[in-house]
VMD Tcl script that draws the C-alpha trace (Angstrom):
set ca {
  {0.00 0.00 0.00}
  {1.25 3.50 -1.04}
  {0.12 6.82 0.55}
  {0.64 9.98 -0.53}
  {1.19 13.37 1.05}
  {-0.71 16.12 0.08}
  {-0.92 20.21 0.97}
  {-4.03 20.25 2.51}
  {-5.58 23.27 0.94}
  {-4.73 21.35 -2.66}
  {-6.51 18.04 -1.38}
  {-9.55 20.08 -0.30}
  {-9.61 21.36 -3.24}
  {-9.54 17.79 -5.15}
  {-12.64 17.07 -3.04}
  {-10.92 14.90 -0.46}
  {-12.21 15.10 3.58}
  {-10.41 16.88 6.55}
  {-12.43 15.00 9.26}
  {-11.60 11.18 7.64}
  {-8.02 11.68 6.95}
  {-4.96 12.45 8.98}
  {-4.08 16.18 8.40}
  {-1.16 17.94 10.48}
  {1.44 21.06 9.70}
  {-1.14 22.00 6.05}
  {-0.57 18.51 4.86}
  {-3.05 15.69 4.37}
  {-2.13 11.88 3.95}
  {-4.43 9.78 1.54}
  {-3.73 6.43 0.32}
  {-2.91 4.72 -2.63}
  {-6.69 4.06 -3.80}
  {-8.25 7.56 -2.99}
  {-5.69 9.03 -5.38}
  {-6.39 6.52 -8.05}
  {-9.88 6.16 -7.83}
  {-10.38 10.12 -7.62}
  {-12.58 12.05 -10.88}
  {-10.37 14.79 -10.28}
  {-6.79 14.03 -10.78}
  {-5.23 13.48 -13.81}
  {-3.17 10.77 -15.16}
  {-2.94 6.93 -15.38}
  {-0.39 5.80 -13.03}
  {0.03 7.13 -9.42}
  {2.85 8.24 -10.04}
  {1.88 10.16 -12.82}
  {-1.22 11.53 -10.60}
  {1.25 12.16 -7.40}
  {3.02 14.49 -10.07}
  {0.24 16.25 -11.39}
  {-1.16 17.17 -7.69}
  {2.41 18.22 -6.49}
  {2.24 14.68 -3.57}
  {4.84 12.45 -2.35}
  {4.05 9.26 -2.36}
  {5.31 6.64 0.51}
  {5.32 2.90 1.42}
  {4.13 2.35 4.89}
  {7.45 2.15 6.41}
  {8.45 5.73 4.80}
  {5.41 7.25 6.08}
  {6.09 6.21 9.37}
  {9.51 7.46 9.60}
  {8.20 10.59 8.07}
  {5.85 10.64 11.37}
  {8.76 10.08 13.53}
  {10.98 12.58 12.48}
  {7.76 15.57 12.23}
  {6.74 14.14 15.69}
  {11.25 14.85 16.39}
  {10.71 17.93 15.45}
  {7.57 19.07 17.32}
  {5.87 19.59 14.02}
  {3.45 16.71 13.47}
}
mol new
graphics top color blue
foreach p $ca { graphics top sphere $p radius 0.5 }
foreach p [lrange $ca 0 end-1] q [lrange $ca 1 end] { graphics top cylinder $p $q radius 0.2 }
display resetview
């Protein structure tokens, strides 16, 4: 499973939900399927799609860490 992190205002704006998803610092983490399955993103791949919305996508593991170190650093 991938996720991918998104500026919040962007994903709002792509018609995705504050209150079901995990938002923190203006960012908002959706997974692998939301980004795939959405009307309003562009592209074929995710990767493609993670492009065109300005995301990173993760693994699990890297979105942890990512967690770790913003929860390190006092800003997650």
């Amino acid at each position: 499973m991938m996720y991918v992190i998104l500026d919040k205002v962007q994903a709002l704006g792509l018609g995705f939900n504050l209150h079901t998803h995990i938002t923190a610092h203006g960012k908002m983490i959706l997974n692998e399927k939301e980004v795939l399955m959405s009307n309003n993103i562009q592209g074929d791949t995710l990767d493609e799609r993670v492009k065109n919305i300005g995301g990173k996508a993760m693994t699990e593991q890297e979105l942890e860490q990512f967690k770790i170190r913003r929860n390190k650093d006092g800003r997650y």
